[in-house]
Backbone as JSON Lines, residues from 0, in Angstrom:
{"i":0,"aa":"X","n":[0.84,-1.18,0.0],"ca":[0.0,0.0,0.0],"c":[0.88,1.23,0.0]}
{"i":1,"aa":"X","n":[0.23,1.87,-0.66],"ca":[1.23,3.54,-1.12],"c":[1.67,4.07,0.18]}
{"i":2,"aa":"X","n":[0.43,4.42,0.96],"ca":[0.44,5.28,2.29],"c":[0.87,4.11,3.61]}
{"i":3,"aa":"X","n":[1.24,3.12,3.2],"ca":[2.29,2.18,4.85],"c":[3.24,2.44,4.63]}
{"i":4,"aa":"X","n":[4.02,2.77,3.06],"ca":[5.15,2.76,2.84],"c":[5.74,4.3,3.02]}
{"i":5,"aa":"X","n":[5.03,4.89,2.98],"ca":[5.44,6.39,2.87],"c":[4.14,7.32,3.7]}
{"i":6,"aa":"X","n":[4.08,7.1,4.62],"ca":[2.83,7.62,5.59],"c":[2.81,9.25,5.11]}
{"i":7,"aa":"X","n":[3.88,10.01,4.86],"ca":[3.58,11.33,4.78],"c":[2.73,11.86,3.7]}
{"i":8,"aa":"X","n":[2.83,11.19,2.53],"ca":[2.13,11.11,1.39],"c":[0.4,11.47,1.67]}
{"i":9,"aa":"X","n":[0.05,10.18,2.39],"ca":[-1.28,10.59,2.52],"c":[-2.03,10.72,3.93]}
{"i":10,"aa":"X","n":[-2.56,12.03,4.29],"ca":[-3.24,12.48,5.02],"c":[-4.42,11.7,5.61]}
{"i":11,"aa":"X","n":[-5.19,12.32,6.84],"ca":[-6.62,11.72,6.9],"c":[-7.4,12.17,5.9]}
{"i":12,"aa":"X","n":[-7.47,12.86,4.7],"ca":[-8.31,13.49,3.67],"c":[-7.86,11.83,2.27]}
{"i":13,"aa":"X","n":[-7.03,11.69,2.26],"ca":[-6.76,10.39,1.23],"c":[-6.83,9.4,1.62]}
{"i":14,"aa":"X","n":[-6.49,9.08,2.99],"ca":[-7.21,7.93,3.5],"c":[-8.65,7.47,3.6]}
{"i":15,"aa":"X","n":[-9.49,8.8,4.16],"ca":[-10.58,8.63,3.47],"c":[-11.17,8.19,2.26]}
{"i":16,"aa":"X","n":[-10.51,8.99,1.19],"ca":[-10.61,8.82,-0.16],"c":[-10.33,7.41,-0.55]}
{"i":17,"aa":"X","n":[-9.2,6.99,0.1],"ca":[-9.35,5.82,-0.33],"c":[-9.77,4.54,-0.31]}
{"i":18,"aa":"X","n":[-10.68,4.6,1.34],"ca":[-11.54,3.55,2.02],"c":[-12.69,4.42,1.3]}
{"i":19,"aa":"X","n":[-13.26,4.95,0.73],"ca":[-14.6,5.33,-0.39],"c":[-14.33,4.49,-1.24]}
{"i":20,"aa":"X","n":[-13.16,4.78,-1.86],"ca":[-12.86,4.04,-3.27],"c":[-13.28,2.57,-2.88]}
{"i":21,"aa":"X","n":[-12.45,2.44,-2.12],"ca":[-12.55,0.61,-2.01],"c":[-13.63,0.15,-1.74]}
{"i":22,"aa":"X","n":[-14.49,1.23,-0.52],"ca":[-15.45,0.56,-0.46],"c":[-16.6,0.79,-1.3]}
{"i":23,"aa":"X","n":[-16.35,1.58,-2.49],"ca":[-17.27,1.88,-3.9],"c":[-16.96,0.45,-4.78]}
{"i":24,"aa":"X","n":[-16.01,0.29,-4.73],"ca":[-15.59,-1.05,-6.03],"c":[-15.55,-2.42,-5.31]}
{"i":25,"aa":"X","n":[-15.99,-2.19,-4.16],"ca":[-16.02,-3.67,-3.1],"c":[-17.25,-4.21,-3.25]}
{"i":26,"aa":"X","n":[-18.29,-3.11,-3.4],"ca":[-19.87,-2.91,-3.51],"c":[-20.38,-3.39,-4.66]}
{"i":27,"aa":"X","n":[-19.39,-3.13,-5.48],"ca":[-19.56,-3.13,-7.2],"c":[-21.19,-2.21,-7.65]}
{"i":28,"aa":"X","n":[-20.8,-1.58,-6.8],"ca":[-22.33,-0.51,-7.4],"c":[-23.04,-0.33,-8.4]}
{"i":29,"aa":"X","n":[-24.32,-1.12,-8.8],"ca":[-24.13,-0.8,-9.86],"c":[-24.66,0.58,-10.54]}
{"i":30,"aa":"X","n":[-24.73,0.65,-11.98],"ca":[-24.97,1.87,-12.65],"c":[-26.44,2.1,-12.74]}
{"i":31,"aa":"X","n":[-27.2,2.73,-12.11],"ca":[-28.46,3.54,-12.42],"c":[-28.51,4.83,-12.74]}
{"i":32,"aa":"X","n":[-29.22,4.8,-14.08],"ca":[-29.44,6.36,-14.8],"c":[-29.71,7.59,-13.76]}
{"i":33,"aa":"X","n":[-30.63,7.07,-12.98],"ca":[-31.25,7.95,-11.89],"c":[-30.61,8.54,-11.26]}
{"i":34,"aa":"X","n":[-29.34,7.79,-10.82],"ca":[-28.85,7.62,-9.45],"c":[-27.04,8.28,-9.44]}
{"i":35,"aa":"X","n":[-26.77,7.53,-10.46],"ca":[-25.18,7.68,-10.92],"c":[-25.3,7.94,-12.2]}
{"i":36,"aa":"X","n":[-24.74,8.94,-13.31],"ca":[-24.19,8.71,-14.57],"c":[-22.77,8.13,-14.82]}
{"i":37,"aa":"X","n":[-22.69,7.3,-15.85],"ca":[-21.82,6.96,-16.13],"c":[-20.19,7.41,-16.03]}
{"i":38,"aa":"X","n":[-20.18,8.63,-17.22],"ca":[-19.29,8.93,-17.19],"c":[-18.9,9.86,-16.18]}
{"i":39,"aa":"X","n":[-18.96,10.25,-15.21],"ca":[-18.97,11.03,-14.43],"c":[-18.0,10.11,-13.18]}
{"i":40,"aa":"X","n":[-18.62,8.87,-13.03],"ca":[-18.0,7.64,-12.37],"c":[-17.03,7.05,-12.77]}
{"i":41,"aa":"X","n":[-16.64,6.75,-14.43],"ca":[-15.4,6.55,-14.62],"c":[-14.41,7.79,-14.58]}
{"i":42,"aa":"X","n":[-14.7,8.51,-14.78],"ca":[-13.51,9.61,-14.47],"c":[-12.99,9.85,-13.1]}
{"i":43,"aa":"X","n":[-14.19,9.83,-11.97],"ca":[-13.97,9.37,-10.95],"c":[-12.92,8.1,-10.21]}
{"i":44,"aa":"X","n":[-13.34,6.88,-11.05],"ca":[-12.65,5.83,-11.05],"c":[-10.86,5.77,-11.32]}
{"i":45,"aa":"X","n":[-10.76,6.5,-12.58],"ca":[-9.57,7.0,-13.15],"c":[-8.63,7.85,-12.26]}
{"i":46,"aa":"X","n":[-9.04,8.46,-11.65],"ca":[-8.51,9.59,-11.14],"c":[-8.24,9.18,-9.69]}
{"i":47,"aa":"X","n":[-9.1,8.09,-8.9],"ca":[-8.74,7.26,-8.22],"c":[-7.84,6.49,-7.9]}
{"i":48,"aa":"X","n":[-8.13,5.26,-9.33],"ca":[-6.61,4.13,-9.82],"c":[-5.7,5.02,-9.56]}
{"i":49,"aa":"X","n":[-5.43,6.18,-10.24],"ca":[-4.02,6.71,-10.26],"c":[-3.42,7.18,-8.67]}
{"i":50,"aa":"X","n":[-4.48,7.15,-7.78],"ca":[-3.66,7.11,-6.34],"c":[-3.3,6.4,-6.06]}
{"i":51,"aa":"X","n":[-3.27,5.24,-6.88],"ca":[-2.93,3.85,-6.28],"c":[-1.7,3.17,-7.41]}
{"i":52,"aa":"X","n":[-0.92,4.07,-7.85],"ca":[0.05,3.51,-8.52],"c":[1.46,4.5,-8.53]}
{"i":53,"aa":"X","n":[2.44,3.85,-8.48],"ca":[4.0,4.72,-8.17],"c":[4.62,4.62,-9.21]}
{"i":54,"aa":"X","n":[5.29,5.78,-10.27],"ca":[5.61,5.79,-11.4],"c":[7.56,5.97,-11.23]}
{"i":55,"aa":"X","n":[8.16,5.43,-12.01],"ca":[9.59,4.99,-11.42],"c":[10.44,6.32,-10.95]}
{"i":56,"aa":"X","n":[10.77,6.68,-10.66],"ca":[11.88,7.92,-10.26],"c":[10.87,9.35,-9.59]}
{"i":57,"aa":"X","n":[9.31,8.69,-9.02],"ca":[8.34,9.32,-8.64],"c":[9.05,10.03,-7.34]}
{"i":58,"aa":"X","n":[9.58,9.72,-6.58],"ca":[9.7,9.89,-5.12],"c":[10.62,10.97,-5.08]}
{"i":59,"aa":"X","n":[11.17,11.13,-5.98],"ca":[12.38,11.92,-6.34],"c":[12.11,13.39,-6.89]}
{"i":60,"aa":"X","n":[11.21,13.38,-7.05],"ca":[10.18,14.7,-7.93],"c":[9.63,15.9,-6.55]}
{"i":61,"aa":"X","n":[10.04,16.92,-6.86],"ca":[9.28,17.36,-6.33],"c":[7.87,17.99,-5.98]}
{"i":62,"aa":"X","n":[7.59,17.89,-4.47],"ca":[5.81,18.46,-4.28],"c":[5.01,18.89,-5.62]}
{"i":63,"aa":"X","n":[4.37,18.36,-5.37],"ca":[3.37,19.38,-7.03],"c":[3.87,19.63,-8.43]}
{"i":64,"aa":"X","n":[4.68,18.6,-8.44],"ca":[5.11,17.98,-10.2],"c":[4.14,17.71,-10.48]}
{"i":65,"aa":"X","n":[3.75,17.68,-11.92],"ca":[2.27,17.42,-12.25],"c":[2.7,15.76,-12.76]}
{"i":66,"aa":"X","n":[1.23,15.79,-12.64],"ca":[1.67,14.08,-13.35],"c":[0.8,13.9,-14.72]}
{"i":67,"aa":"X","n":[0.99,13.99,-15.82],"ca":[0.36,13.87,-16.9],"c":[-0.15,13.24,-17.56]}
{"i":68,"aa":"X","n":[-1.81,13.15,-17.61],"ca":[-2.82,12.42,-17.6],"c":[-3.13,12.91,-19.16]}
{"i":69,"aa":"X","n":[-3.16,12.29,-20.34],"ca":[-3.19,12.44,-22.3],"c":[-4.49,11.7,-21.74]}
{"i":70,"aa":"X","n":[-5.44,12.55,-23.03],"ca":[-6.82,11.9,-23.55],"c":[-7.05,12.56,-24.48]}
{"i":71,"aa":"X","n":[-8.07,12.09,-24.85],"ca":[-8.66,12.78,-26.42],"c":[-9.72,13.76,-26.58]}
{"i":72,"aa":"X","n":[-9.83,14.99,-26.64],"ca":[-10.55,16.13,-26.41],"c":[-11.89,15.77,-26.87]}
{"i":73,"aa":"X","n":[-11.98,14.79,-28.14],"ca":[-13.38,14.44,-28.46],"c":[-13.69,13.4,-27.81]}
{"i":74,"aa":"X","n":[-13.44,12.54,-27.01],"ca":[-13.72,11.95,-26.59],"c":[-15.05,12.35,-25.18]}
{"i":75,"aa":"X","n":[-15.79,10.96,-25.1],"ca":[-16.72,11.29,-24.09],"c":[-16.62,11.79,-22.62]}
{"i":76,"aa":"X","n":[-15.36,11.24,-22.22],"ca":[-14.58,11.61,-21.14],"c":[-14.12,12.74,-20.7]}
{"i":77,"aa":"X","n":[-13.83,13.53,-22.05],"ca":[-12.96,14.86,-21.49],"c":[-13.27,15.7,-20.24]}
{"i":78,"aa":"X","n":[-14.82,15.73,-20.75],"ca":[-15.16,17.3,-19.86],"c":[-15.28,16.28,-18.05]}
{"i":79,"aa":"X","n":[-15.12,14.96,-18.38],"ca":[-15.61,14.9,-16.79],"c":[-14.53,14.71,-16.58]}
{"i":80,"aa":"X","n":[-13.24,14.47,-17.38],"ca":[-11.44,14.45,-16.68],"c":[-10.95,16.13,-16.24]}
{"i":81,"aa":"X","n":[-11.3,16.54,-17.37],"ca":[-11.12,17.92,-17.42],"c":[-10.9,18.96,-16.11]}
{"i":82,"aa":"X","n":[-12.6,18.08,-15.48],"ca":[-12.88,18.59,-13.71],"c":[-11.56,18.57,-12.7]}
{"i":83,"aa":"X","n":[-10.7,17.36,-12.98],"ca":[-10.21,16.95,-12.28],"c":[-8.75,17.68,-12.37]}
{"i":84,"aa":"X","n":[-8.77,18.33,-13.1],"ca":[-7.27,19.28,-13.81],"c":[-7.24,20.25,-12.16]}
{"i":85,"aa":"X","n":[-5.86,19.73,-12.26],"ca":[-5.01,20.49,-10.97],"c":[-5.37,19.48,-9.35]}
{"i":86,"aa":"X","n":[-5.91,18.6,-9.34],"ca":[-6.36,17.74,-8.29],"c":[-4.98,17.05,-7.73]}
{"i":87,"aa":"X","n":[-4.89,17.23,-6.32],"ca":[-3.44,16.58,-5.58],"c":[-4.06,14.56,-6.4]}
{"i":88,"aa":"X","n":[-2.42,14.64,-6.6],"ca":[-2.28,12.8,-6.32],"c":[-1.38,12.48,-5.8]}
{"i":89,"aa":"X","n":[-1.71,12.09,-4.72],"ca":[-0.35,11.8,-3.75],"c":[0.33,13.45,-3.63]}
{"i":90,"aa":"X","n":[1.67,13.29,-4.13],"ca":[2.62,14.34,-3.62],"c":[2.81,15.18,-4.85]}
{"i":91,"aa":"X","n":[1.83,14.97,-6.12],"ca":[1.96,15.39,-7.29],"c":[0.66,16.31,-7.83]}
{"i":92,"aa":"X","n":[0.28,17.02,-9.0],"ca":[-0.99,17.38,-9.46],"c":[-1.53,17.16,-10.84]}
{"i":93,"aa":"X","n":[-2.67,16.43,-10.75],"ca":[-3.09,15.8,-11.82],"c":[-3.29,17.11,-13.39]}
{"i":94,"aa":"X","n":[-2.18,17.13,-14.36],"ca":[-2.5,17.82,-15.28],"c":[-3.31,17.17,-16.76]}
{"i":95,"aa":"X","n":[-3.69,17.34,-17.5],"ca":[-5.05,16.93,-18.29],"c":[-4.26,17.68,-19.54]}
{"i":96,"aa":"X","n":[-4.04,16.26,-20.51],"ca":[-3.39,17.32,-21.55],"c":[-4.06,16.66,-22.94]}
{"i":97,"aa":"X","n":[-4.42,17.24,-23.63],"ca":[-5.27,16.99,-25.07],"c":[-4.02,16.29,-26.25]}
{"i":98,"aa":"X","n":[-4.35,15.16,-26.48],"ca":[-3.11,14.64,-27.64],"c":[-3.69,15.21,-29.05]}
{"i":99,"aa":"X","n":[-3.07,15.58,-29.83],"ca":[-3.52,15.9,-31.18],"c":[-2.5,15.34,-32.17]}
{"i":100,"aa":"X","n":[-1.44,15.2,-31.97],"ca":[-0.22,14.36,-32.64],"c":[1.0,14.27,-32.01]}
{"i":101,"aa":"X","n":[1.69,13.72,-32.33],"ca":[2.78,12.6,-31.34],"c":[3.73,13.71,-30.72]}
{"i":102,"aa":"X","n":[3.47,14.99,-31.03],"ca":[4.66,15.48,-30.09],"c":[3.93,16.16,-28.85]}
{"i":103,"aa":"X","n":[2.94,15.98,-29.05],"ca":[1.92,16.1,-27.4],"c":[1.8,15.38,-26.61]}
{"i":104,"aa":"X","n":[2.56,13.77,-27.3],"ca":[2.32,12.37,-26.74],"c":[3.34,12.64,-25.77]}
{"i":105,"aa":"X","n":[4.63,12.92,-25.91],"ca":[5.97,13.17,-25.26],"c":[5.31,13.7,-23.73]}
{"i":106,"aa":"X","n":[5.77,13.14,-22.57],"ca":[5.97,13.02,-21.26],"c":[4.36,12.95,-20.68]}
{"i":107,"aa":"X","n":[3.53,12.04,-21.19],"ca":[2.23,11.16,-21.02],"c":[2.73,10.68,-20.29]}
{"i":108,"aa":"X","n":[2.46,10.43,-18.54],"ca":[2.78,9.35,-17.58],"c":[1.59,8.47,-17.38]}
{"i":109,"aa":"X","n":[0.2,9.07,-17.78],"ca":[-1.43,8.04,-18.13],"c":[-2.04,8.37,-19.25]}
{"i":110,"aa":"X","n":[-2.31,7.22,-19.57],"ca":[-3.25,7.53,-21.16],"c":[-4.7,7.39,-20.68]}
{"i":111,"aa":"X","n":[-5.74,7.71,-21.24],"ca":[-6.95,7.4,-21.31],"c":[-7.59,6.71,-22.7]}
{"i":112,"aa":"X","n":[-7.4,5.45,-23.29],"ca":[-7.79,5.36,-24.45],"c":[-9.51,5.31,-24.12]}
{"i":113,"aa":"X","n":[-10.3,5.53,-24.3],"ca":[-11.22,5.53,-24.36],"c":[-12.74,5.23,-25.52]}
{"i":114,"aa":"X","n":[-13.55,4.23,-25.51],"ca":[-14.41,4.12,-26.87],"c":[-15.57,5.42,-26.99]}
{"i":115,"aa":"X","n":[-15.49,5.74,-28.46],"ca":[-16.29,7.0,-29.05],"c":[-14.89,7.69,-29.14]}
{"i":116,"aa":"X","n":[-13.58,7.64,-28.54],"ca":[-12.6,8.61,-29.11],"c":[-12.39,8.5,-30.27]}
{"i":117,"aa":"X","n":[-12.15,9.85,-31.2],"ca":[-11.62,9.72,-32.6],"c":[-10.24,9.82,-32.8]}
{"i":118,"aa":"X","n":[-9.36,9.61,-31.94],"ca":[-7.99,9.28,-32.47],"c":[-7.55,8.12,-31.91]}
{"i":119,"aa":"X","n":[-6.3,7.39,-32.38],"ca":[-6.55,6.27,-32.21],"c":[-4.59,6.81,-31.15]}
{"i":120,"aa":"X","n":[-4.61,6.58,-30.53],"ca":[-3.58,7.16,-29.35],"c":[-2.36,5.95,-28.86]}
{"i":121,"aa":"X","n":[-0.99,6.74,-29.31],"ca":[0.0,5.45,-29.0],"c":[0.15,5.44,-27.84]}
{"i":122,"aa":"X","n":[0.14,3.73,-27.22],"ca":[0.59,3.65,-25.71],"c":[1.96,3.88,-25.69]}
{"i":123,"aa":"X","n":[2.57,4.3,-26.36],"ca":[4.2,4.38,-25.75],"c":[4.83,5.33,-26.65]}
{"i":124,"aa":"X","n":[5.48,6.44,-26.76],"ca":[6.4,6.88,-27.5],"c":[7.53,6.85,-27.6]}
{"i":125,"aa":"X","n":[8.42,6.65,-28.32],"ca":[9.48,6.89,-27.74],"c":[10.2,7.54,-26.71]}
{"i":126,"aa":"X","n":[11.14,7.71,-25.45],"ca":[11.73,8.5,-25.01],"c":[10.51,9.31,-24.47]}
{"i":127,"aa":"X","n":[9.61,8.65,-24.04],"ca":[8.18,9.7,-23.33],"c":[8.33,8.97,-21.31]}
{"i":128,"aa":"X","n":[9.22,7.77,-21.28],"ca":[9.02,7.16,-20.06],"c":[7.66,6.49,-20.18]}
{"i":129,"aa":"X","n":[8.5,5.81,-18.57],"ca":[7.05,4.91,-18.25],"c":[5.56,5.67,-18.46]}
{"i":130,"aa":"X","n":[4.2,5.18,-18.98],"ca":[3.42,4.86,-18.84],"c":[2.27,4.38,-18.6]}
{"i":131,"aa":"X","n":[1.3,4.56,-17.94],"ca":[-0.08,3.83,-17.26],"c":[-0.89,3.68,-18.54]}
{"i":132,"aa":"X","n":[-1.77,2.96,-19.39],"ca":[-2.78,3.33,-20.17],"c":[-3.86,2.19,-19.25]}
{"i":133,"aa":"X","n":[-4.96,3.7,-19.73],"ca":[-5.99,2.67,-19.48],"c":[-7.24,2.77,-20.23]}
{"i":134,"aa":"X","n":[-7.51,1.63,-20.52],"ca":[-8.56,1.39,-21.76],"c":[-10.08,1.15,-21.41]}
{"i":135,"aa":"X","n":[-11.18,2.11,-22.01],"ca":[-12.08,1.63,-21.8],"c":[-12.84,1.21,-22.74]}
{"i":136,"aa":"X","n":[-13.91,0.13,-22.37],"ca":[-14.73,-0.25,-23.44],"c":[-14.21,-0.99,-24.28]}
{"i":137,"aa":"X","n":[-14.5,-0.89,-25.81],"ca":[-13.46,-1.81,-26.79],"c":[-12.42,-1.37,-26.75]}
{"i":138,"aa":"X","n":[-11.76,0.01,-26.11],"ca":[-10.56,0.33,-26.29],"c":[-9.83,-0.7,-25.28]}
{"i":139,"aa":"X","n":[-10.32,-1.39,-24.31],"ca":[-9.49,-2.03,-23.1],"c":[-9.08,-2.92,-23.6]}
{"i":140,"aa":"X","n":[-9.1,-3.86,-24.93],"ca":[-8.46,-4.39,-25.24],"c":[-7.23,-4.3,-26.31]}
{"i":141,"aa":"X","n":[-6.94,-3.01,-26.35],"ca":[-5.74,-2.54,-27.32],"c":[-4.03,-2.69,-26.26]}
{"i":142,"aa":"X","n":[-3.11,-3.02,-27.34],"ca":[-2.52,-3.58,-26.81],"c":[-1.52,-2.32,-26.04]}
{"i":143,"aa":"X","n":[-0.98,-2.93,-24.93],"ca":[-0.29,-1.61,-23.94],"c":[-1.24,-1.23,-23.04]}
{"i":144,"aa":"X","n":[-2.39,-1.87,-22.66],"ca":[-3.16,-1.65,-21.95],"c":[-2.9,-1.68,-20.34]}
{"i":145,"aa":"X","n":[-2.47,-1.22,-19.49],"ca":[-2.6,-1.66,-17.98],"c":[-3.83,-2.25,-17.37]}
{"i":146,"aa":"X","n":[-4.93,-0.89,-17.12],"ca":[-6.21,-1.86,-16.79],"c":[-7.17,-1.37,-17.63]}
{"i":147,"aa":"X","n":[-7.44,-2.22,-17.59],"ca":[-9.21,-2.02,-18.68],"c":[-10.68,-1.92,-17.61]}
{"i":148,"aa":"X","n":[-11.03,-0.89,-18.15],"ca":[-12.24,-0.55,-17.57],"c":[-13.32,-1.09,-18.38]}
{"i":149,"aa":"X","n":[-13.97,-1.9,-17.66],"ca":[-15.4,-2.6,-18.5],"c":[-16.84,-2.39,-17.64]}
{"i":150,"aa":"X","n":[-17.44,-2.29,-18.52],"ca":[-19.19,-2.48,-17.75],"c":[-19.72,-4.07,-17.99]}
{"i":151,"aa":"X","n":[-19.76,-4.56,-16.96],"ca":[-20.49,-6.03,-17.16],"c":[-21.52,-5.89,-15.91]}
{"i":152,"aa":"X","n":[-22.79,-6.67,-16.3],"ca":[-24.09,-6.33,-15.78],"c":[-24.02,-5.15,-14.79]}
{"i":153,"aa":"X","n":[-23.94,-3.76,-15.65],"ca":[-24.61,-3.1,-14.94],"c":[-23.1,-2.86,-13.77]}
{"i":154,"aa":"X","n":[-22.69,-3.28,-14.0],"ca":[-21.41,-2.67,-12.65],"c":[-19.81,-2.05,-13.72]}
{"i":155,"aa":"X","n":[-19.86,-1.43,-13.28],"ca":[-18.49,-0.62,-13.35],"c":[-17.14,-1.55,-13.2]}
{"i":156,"aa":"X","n":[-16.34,-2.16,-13.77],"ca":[-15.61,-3.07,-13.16],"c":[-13.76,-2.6,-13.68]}
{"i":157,"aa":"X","n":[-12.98,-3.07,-13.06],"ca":[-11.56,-3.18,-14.31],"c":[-10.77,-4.46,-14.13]}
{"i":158,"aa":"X","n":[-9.41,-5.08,-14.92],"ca":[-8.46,-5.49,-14.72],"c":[-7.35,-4.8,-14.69]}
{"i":159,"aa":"X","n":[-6.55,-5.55,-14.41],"ca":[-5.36,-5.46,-14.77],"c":[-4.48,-6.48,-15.49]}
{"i":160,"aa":"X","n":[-3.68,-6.24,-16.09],"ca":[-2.29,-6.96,-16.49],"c":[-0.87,-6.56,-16.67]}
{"i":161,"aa":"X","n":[-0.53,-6.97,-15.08],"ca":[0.4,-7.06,-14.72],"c":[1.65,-7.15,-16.08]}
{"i":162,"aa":"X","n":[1.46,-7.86,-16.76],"ca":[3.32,-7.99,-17.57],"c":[3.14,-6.51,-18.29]}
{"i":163,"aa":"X","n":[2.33,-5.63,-18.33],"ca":[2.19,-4.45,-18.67],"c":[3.05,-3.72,-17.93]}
{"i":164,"aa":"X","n":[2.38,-3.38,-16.75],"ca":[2.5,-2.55,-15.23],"c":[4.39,-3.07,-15.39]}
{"i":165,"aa":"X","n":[4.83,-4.1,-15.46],"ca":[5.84,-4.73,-15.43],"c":[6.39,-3.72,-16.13]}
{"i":166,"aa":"X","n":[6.04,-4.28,-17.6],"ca":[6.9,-3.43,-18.54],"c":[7.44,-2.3,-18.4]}
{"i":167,"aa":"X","n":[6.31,-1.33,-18.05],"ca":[6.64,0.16,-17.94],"c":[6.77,0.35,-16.37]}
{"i":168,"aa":"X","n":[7.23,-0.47,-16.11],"ca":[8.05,-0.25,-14.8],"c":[7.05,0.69,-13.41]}
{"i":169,"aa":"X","n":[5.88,0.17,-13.7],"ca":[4.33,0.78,-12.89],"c":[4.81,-0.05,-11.4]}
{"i":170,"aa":"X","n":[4.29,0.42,-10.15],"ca":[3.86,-0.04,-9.24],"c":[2.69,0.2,-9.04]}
{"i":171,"aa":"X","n":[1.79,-1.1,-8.49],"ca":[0.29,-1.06,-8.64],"c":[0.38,-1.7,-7.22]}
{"i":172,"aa":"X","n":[-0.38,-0.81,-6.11],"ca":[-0.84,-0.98,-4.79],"c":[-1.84,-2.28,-5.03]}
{"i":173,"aa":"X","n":[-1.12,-3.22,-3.89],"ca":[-1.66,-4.5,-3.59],"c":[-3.55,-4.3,-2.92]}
{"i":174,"aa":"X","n":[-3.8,-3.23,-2.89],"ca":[-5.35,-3.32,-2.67],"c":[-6.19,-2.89,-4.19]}
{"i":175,"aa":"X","n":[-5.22,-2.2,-4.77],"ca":[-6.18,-2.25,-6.06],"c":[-6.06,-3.45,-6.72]}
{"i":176,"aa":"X","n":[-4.93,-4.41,-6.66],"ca":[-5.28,-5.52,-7.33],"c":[-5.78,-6.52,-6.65]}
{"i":177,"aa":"X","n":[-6.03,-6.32,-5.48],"ca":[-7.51,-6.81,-4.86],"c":[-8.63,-6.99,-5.18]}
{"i":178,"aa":"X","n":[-8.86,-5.53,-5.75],"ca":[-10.38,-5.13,-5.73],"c":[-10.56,-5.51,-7.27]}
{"i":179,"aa":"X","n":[-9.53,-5.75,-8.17],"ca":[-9.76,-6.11,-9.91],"c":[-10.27,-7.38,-10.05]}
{"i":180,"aa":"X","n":[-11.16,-7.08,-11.27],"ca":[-11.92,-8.07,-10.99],"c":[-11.1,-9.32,-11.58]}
{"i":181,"aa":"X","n":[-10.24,-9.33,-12.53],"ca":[-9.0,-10.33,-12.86],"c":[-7.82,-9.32,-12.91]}
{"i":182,"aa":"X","n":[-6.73,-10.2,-12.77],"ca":[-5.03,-9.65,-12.56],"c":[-4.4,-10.82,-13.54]}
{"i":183,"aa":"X","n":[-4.45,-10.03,-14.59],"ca":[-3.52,-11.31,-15.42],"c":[-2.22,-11.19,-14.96]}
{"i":184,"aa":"X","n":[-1.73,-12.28,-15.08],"ca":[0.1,-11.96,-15.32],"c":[0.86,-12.3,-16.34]}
């Protein structure tokens, strides 16, 4: 867990946050029109995962380095990621940056591939560093994926796969791969 290993990191305000989280995806809540909208909850979700993962030479950065979160401006997602522009993560601040061609791709530390996006977005660039992507919908199965966000009956769900997280040299907190609903390796 992020916050046993490094207690200063997170406060009683993220600890909170993060017994919500868990206990939101423990619940598997599901999606009612009424009640919850969709996208509003995965961006939520997103912005979550990413408290729960350590990116390599992270610790070393200082306070309020942003950490750079690429998505696709047409995409369905934007305006509810968008919200989240300037939000603490951990010891860092979540910045929200629009890809339009590959030299916007350069220092992406999370992707959002997302379905209904109209560009089709590389998980890796060259010389951009490690990487998180995460795929939703039919996008969760494109390859370079970390976790895939899926809707199955009505619940909000993700994986992971690990030889990913591996690859790009991700640390993924042992309670989020708890709460997934598979952990390939």
């Amino acid at each position: 867990m992020l916050c046993r290993r490094s207690p200063h990191r997170c406060g009683p305000g993220r600890a909170r946050l993060m017994r919500l989280l868990l206990a939101t995806l423990l619940l598997g809540l599901p999606l009612r029109s009424q009640a919850l909208d969709e996208l509003p909850l995965k961006a939520a979700i997103i912005f979550n995962l990413l408290l729960f993962v350590e990116w390599p030479g992270e610790s070393e950065l200082p306070p309020g380095a942003p950490l750079l979160l690429c998505a696709d401006r047409s995409g369905p997602l934007w305006p509810h990621l968008k919200l989240l522009q300037d939000r603490p993560v951990r010891q860092r601040r979540l910045e929200l940056r629009e890809v339009a061609s590959v030299d916007d791709q350069r220092g992406c530390q999370a992707w959002v591939l997302e379905e209904g996006g109209s560009r089709p977005l590389a998980a890796r660039v060259p010389g951009t560093g490690a990487a998180l992507v995460i795929g939703d919908g039919q996008r969760a199965d494109d390859g370079g994926v970390v976790i895939a966000l899926r809707m199955m009956n009505n619940r909000l769900q993700f994986d992971i796969d690990m030889a990913q997280a591996r690859q790009q040299r991700l640390l993924l907190s042992s309670k989020m791969l708890r709460l997934a609903r598979v952990v390939r390796e």
